[in-house]
Structures are given as C-alpha cells and as structure tokens.
C-alpha positions as CSV (number, residue, x, y, z in Angstrom):
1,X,29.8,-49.0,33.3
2,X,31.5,-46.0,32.4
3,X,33.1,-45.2,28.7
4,X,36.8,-46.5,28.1
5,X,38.9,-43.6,28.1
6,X,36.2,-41.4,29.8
7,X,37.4,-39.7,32.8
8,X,35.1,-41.4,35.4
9,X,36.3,-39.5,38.6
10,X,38.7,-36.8,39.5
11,X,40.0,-35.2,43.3
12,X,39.3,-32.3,44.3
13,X,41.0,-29.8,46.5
14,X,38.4,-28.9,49.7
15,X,38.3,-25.6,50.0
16,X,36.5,-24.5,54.0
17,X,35.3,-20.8,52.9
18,X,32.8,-19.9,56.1
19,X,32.9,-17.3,59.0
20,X,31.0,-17.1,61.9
21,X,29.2,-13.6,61.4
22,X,27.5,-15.3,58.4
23,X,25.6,-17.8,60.7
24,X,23.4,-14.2,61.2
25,X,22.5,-14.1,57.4
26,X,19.0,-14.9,56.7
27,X,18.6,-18.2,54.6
28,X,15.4,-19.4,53.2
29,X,14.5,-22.2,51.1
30,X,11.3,-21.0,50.2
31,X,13.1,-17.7,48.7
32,X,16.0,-20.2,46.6
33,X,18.3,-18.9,49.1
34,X,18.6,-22.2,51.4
35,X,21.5,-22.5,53.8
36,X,24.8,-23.5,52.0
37,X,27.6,-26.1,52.4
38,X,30.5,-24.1,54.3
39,X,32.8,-25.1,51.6
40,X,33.8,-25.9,47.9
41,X,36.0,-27.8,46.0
42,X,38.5,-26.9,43.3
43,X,40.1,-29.3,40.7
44,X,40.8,-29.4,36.8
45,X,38.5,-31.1,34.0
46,X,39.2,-31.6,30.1
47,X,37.2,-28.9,28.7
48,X,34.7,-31.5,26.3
49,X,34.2,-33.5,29.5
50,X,32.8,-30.7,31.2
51,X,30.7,-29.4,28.4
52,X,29.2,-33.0,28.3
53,X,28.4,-32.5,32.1
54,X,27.3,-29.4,32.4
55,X,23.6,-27.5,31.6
56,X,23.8,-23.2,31.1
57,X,20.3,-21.8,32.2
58,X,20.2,-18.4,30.6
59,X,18.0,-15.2,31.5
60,X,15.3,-15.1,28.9
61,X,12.0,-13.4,28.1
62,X,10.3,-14.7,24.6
63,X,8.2,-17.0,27.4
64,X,7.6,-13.3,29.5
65,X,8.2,-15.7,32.7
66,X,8.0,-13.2,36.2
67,X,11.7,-12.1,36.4
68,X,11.2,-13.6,40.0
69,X,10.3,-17.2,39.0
70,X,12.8,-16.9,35.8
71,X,15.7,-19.3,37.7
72,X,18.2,-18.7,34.6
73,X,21.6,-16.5,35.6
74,X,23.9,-17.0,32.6
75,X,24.1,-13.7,29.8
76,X,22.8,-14.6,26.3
77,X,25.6,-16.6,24.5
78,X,27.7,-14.3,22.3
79,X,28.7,-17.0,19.4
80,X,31.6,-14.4,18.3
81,X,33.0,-14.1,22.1
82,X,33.5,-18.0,22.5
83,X,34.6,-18.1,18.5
84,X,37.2,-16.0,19.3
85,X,38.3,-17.6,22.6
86,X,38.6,-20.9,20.8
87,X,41.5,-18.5,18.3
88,X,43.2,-17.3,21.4
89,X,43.2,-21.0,22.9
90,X,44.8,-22.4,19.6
91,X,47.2,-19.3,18.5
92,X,47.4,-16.7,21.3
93,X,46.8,-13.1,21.9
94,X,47.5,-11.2,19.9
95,X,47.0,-13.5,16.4
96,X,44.2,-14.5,17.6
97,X,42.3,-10.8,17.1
98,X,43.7,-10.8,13.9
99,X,41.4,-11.0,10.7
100,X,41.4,-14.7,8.7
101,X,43.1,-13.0,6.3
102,X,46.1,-11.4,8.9
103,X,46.1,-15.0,10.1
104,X,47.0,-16.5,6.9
105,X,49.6,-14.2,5.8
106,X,52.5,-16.3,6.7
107,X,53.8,-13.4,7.8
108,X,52.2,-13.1,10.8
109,X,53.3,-16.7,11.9
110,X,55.2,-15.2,14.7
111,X,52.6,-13.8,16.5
112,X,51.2,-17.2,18.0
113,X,51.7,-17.6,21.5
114,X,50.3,-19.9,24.3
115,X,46.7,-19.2,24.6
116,X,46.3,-19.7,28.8
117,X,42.9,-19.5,30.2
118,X,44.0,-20.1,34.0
119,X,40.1,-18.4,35.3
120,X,38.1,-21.2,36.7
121,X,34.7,-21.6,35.3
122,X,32.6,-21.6,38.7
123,X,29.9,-24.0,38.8
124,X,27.6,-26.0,40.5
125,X,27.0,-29.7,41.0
126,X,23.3,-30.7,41.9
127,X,21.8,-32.8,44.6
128,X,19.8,-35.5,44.6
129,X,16.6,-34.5,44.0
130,X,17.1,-31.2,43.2
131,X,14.6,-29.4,40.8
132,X,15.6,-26.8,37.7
133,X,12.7,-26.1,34.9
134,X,10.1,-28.8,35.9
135,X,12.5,-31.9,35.8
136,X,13.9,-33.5,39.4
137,X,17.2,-35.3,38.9
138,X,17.9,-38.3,40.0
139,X,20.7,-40.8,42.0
140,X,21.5,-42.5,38.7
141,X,22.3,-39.3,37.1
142,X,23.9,-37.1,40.0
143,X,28.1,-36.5,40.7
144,X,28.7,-38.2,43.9
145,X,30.8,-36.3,46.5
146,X,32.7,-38.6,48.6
147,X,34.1,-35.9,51.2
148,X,35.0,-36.9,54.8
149,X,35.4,-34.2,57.2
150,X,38.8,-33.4,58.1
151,X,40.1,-34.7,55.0
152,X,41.9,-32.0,52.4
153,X,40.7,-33.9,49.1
154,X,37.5,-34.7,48.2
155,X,36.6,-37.3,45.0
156,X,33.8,-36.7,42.6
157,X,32.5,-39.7,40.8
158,X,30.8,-38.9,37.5
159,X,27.9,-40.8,36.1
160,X,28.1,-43.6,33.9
161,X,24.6,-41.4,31.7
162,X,24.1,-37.7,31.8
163,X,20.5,-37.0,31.0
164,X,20.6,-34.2,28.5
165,X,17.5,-32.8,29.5
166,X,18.9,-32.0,33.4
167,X,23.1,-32.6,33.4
168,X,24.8,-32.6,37.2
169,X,26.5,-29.5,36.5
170,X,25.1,-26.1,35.9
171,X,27.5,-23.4,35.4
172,X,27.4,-20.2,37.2
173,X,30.5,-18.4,35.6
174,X,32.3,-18.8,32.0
175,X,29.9,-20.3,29.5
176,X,31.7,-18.6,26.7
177,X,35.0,-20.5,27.7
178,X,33.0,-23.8,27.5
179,X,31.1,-23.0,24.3
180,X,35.0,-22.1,22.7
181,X,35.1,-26.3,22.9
182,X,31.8,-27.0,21.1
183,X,33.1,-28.1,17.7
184,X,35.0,-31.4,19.1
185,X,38.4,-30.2,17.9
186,X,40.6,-33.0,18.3
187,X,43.4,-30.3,19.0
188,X,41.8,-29.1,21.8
189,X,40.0,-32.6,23.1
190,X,42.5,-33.0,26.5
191,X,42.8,-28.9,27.1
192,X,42.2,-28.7,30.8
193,X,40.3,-26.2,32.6
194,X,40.5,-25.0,36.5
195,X,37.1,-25.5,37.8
196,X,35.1,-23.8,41.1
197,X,32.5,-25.9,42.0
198,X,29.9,-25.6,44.6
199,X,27.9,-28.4,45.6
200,X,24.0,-28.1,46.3
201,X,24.3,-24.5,45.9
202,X,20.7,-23.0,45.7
203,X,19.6,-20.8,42.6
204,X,19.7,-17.6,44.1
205,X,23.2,-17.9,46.1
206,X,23.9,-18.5,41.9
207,X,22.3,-15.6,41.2
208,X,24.0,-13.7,43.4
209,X,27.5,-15.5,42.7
210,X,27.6,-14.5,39.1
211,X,26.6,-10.9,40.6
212,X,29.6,-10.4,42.6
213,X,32.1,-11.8,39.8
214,X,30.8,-10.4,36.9
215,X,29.3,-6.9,37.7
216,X,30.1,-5.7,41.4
217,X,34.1,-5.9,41.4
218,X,35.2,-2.6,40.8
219,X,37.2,-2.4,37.3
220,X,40.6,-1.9,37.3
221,X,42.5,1.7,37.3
222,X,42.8,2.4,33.7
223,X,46.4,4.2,34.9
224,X,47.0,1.0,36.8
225,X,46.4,-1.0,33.7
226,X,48.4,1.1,31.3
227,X,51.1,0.7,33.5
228,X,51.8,-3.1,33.2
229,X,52.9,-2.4,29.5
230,X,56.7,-2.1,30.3
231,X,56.2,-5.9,31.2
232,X,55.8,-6.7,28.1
233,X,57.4,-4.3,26.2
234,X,60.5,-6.8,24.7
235,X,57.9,-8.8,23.6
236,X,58.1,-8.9,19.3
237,X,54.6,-8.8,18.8
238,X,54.7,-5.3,20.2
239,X,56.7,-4.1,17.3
240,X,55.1,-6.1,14.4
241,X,52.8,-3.2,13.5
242,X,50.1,-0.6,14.3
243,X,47.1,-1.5,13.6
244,X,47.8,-3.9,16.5
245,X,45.9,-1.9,19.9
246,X,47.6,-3.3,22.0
247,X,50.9,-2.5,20.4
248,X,49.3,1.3,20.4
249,X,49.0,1.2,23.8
250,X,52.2,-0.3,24.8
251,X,53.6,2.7,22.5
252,X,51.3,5.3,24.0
253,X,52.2,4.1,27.5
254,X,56.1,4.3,26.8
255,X,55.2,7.8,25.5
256,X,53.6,9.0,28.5
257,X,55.6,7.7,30.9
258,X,59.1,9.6,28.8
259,X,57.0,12.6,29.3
260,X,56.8,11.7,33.4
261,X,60.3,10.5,33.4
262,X,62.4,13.2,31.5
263,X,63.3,16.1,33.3
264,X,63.3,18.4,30.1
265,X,59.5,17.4,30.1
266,X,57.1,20.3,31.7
267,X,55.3,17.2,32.9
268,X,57.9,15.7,34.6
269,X,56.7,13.6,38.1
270,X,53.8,15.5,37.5
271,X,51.6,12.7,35.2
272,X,49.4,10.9,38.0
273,X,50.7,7.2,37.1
274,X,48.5,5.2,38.9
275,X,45.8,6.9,39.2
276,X,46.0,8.7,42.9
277,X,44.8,11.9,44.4
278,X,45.6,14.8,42.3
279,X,47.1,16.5,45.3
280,X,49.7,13.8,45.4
281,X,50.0,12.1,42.1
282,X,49.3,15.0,39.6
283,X,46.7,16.8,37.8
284,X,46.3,14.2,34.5
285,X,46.4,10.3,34.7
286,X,48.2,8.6,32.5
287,X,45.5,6.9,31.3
288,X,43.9,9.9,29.9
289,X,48.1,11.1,28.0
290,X,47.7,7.3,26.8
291,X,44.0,7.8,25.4
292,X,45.0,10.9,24.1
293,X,48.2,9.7,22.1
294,X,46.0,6.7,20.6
295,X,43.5,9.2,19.1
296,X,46.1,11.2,17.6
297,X,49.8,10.4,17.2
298,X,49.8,6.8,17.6
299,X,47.5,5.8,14.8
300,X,48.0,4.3,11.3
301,X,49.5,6.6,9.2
302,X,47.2,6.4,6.7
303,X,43.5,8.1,6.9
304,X,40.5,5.7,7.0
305,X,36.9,6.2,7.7
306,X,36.1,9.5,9.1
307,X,39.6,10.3,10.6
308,X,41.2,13.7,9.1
309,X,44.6,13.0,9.2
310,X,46.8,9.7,10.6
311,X,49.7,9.4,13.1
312,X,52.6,10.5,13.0
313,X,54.0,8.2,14.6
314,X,51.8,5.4,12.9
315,X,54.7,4.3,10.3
316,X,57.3,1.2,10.9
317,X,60.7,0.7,9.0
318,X,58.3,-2.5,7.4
319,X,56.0,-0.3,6.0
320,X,56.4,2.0,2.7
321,X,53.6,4.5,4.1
322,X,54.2,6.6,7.3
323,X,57.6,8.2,9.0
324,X,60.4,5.6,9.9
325,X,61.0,7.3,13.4
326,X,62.4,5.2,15.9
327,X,61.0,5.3,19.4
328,X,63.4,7.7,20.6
329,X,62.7,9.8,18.1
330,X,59.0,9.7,18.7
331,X,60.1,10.7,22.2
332,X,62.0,13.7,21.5
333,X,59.4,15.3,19.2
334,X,56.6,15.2,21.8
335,X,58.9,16.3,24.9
336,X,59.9,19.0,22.7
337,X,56.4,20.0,21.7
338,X,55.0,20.4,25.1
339,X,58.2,21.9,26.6
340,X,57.9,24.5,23.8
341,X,54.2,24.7,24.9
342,X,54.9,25.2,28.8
343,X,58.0,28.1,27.3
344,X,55.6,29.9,25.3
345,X,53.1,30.3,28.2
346,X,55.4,30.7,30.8
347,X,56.3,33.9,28.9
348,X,52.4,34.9,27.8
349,X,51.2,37.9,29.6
350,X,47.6,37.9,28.6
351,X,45.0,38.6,30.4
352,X,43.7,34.7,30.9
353,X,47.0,33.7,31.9
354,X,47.9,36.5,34.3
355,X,44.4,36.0,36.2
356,X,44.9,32.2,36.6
357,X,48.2,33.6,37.9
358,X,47.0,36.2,40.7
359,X,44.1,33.0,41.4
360,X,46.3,31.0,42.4
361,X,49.2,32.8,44.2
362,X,45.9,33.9,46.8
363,X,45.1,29.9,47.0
364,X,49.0,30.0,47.9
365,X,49.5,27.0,45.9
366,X,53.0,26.3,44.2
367,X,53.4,25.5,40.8
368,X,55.7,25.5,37.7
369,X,53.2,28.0,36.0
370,X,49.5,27.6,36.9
371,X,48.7,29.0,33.7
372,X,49.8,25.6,32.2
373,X,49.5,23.1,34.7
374,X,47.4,25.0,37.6
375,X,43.9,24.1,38.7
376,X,42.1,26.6,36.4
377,X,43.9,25.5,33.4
378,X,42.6,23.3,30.5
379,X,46.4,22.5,29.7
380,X,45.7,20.1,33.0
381,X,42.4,18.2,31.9
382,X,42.0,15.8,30.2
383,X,40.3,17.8,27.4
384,X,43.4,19.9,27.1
385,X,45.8,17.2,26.5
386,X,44.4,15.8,23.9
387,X,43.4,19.1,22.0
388,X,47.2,19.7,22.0
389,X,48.6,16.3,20.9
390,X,45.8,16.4,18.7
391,X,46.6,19.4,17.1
392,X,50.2,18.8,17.4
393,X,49.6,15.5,15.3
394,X,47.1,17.0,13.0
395,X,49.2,20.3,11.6
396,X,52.4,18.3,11.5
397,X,50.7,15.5,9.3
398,X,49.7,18.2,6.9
399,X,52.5,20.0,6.7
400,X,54.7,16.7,6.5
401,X,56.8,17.0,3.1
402,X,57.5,21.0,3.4
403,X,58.8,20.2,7.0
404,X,61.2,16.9,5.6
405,X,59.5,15.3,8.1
406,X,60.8,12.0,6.8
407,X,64.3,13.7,6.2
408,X,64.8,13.5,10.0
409,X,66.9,10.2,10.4
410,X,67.9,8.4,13.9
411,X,71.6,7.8,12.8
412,X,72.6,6.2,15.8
413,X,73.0,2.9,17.8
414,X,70.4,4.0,20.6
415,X,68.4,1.1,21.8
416,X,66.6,2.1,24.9
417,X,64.4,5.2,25.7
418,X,65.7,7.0,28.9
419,X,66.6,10.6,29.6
420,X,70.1,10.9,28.5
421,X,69.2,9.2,25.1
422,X,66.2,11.9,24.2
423,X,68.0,14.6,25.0
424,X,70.8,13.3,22.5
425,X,68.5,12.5,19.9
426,X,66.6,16.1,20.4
427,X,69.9,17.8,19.4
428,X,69.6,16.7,16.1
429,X,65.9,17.7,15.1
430,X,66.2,20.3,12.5
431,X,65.1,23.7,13.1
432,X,62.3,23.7,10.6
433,X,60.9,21.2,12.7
434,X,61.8,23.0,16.2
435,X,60.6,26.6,13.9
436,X,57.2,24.7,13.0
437,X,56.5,23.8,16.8
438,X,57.7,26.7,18.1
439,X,54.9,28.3,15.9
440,X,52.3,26.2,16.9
441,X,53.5,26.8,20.9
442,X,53.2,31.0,20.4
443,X,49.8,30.5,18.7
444,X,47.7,28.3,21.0
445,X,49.4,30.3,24.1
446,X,47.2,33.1,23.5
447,X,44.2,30.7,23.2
448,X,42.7,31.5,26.6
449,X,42.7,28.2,28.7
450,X,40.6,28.8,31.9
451,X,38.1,26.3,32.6
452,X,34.4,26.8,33.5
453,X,35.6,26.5,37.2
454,X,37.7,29.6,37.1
455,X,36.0,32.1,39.4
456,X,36.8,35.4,37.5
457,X,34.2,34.1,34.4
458,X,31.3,35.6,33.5
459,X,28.0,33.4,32.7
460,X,28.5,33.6,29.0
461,X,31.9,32.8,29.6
462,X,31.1,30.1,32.1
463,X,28.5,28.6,29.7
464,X,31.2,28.5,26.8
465,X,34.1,26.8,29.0
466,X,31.2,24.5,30.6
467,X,31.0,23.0,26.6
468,X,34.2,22.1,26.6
469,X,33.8,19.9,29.3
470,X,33.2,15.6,29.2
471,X,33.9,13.4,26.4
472,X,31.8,15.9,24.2
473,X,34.5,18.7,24.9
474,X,37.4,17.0,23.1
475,X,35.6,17.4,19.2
476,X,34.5,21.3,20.4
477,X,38.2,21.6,22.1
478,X,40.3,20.5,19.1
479,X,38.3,22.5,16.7
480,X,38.4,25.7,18.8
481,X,41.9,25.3,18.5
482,X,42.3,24.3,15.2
483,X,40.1,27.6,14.7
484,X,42.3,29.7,16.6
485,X,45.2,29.2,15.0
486,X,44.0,29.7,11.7
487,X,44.8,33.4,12.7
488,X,48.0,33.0,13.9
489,X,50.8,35.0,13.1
490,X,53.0,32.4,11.6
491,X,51.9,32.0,7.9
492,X,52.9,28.4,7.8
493,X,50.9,27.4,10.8
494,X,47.5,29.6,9.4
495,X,48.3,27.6,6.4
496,X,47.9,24.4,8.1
497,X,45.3,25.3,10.3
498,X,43.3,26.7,7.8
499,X,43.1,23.7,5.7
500,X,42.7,21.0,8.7
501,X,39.8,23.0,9.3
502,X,38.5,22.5,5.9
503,X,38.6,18.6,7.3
504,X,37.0,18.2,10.6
C-alpha cells in the first residue's frame, strides 16, 4: 500500500522519436547497446520524490575497474554546483551568486527573482530484470508502464518500496539539479521538475545520451550570447552594482554595440555582431569588444589583487569610490577615444601605415583606412582592441584628478543611449579630456601595427609580431604599448605611461 500523501502514479506525455534509416544501426546486447523502445515519455515529478526514486552511477576509478566494464556515466558530484543551484532555486539569479554576506545585507533584498529550472533531468526507468552492479531488480520494485499503442498518454505507477541498493530510476542527465533537493527543505518539498525518461534504455545508449547533451553540442556563439543582453537590460539588478558579471557584461555589451551603432564611431556596422564571416559581418566580434571592455574599463574602480589600475567606468552614483558617469557618458568617452584613434592614423604617414596602405590598394580591397581597420592591422584583432581600451582605461585612471575626471557631470535628463544622445553629451566633454585622448591617439599611431601576416616583414620582424599573437599576446601587447608611449611627445601622456609601466 503506497504512503498517504505520496504521489503513487503520474501521466506521461508519449513521445514516438524513431526513423526508418535507424532500423540500419547495429544494436547488440552483448555490447550494452540492445535495440531500444522507439519512443519516450515526458511528464513532471516533485523534485524529493524523484531523488527517492532514482540511483546516479558515476564514472569512477579507486576500484581500477576496465573503463569498458565500468557501467557508470554520471561526472563526479560537485557539492558547490548543486549548493548553489539549491540558492538560485530559492532566491534567483543573480542573488543567488552572491556571497552569504551580499545575501544578508538587506540591501540586496531586491535582487531575488524566480529561480526556474525548466531543463528536464533525462532519465531512465529499468526493466524487470534488468542488471546494474551485481544486483537484478525485481517486479516488486520496478515503475510499471501502462502504455497502449496508439494512445498519446502513458501512466507510470511507482512502487509501494524502492530498494535502496537498486532504485527504478537511474539518471542519465542533471544529478546536480537533484542533489540541490537533498536537505529535505520543506520550502522546496512540492518544486516540480520536467522529466525525460526513457524506458529499458541499455547502458551504453546512456552512455552515449549523456555524450550528445553534455559534451558534443556545439557551444553557443559567444557574439550570439552577448547579444541577448538588451533583453534584459531594464531589468534593476543590472544597475545594482559592478562587481555583479553579469551586470559587466550587460554594460560591456551596450558599449560595444554604441560603438557598432553610432555613426561618429570608426567602427560603425563594422563590429561582427553575431559572429559571421569577417567578409560580411566585420573584422572583430563583439564578443571579443565585450571581453576587452570587462578587462579594462568596466571593472570595479578600485585595484584588487594583481590588477594595476580599475575601471573607469567601474563607479555607480551608490558608491563613494569610482566616477559617477552615466551610461551616456561612458558612451561618448569611448566613441571619442577610438574615433580620435582612427583620425590620428588616418593622417599618420609612417612607413608601417603607408605599406599596409599600398598592400591593400593591390588586394583592391575598400576600406575606411586599412591601416586601422584593414587585414594587416592589429587595430582589427582581437589583441589590438584590447591593448587600446586597455591603455585607454589604464592612462586615464592614473591621470584621473589632474584631468577632473570626476568634474565632468551628465547635467541632463537623457535616459536612453542612442546616436543623437552621445553626440549631445560629447559636446560637453572638456577639452583636457578631449587634449589627453587626443595625446594618447598621436602617440600609439606611430606604434607600428602590422601583424605577423603582413607580407612586407622580415623574419625578425615576423618572429616579434608572431608574439603578439593568442591569448598570450594581450599582456606583451598592452605593455609594448604602454612602453611606447612612455616616449611620446606629450609630457602628460610619458608621465602616465611612464608610471603604469612602473606597475604591470
């Protein structure tokens, strides 16, 4: 007799998942790869009552069984991962990341949200008779599957005892959800979870199963990713501080997409969004602007651990530490910076610049300057972006009070970020701002940009440009920089320079 207020049964969407070519697929029992059934079934379960049903076999080796004979899919259990789903289930992303101490502070009361987990956990349920380390289960101790063909819903009827040492369910996909459960929390007792389950479903189809979902899909385009954050940019948690990520990377996304959007940007429809050709979409992904503006602008203002300097733009109004510049603001500065940057080399005659010139007016490819955007230039790598954000960021941190940095106030009522607002708000930047970046702009475009693929290099030249190349490249990048303009003609950005490089 089953357990008052136990759930003794529940239906189950039939779900017919078979095509003919697979009839050709070569199943054998004798290799755990026996013929399955040509569907599976879908319903919802509390999450304790499926933790009581359900056995995790994980890979192991202290027992040095043949990898062959070792019938366990699952990862090892990561207590943290399923500790901090079971935050996210009761407060939300993003209080849930939060430290015990962030969570207490009554102040961050408004970050709780609804904490969805709408994945199924895939599973299977075992046949009569079926074997798993030694042990056979039985009738008395099997789901029954009451399915008649045709039909749409199927009912599974639970048993009235689970034997602990072999329970009807073994789960193929999302142990850590069910481990978030384990602590009997009476808040969390009737939280439902969708459930995949596979009947009779032989160990190495499992094997395989967890394969495809966890490890072959490919991941998602980082671009692609980045570029979901205006979805969720009205949400308040986004604003509620910066030592949040993934308020950093909703800011660093709005950021790179002003420089896409504005027309007074060099990059303008030139940032590859989504992460297409080059040809078509544009020499740097936005993923790679969004990265870049993470490691350097949009950090907290104040240095920890081995960072030189903060973000600029890593201060809020709510915060005593850091520049109060609104998002416009923020915008302005950095269109500014780079269109300075483009200006300076559009006008450079040096020898670097004119050669990636004469390159590529033979490839007869058109560009706004191939010096700063072409093919050959580090100005249109990865690597290049970030050394000039980075240094941007860096000299301008330093050289913060001299500049009135702070002094520079958003005065008006200008709520959203678009074109017509930054080029209002850019009017207003002072000139010893607009001086200071100007300086940095003449400086770094004599800095000779041509990347190891530039055909006109020597090899010691080729070997040089080669270093700068891969994640490696961006610490040798920003310090060559940071190096070359230590000399630069304008006293003020030596000055800076010359003590930055004192830090990294």
């Amino acid at each position: 007799m089953s357990t008052p207020g136990v759930i003794s049964s529940v239906p189950a969407l039939r779900v017919k998942q078979w095509l003919p070519e697979w009839e050709q697929v070569n199943f054998d029992a004798d290799q755990n790869q026996a013929k399955p059934e040509p569907h599976f079934y879908v319903f919802s379960l509390s999450a304790a009552r499926l933790r009581e049903l359900s056995a995790i076999y994980r890979r192991d080796t202290t027992d040095m069984t043949a990898r062959q004979d070792d019938l366990g899919i699952q990862r090892r259990h990561d207590p943290e991962r399923s500790a901090e789903i079971q935050r996210y289930v009761v407060e939300g992303y993003p209080r849930s990341g939060l430290s015990e101490a962030q969570r207490k502070n009554a102040a961050n009361d408004g970050l709780r949200k609804p904490g969805w987990l709408p994945t199924a956990v895939v599973v299977n349920i075992l046949s009569e008779g079926d074997q798993r380390n030694g042990q056979t289960i039985g009738s008395d101790h099997v789901i029954t599957v009451s399915d008649e063909p045709g039909e749409v819903f199927a009912n599974l009827t639970f048993p009235d005892n689970v034997d602990d040492g072999l329970p009807p369910i073994e789960v193929i996909d999302g142990q850590h959800r069910l481990f978030a459960f384990d602590d009997d929390d009476p808040n969390v007792a009737d939280f439902e979870l969708p459930v995949v389950a596979f009947h009779g479903l032989d160990i190495s189809w499992q094997a395989y199963l967890f394969w495809t979902i966890n490890i072959k899909p490919k991941k998602i385009n980082a671009s692609l990713a980045f570029d979901l954050y205006p979805l969720l940019r009205e949400q308040d948690w986004l604003d509620s501080g910066d030592r949040i990520l993934v308020y950093r990377e909703s800011r660093a996304q709005e950021l790179t997409e002003v420089l896409w959007s504005t027309p007074e940007s060099p990059w303008y429809k030139r940032i590859n969004m989504l992460g297409g050709p080059r040809k078509e979409s544009g020499p740097v992904t936005q993923a790679a602007f969004v990265r870049s503006l993470i490691a350097s602008m949009v950090k907290p203002w104040k240095r920890s651990g081995r960072q030189a300097t903060g973000g600029i733009f890593g201060g809020t109004p709510n915060q005593n530490d850091g520049l109060a510049w609104s998002r416009v603001q923020q915008a302005a500065f950095l269109v500014a910076a780079w269109r300075l940057l483009a200006d300076a080399i559009r006008a450079n005659r040096s020898d670097w610049a004119e050669a990636i010139r004469q390159e590529q007016a033979q490839l007869d490819l058109l560009d706004e300057d191939p010096a700063f955007s072409g093919r050959y230039s580090f100005l249109a790598t990865d690597q290049g972006v970030r050394g000039f954000q980075h240094v941007v960021n860096d000299l301008a941190y330093i050289r913060e009070k001299p500049l009135g940095l702070a002094s520079w106030q958003d005065t008006g009522d200008i709520a959203d970020v678009s074109p017509d607002s930054i080029a209002e708000i850019a009017k207003t930047i002072p000139d010893t701002i607009i001086s200071f970046l100007e300086g940095i702009a003449d400086g770094l475009a004599t800095y000779d940009w041509r990347t190891s693929g530039f055909p006109g290099l020597n090899e010691n030249e080729r070997l040089a440009k080669a270093a700068l190349r891969g994640s490696g490249g961006y610490k040798e990048m920003r310090e060559q920089l940071v190096v070359h303009l230590s000399s630069a003609a304008n006293h003020d950005i030596a000055d800076a320079a010359t003590t930055l490089k004192g830090w990294i």
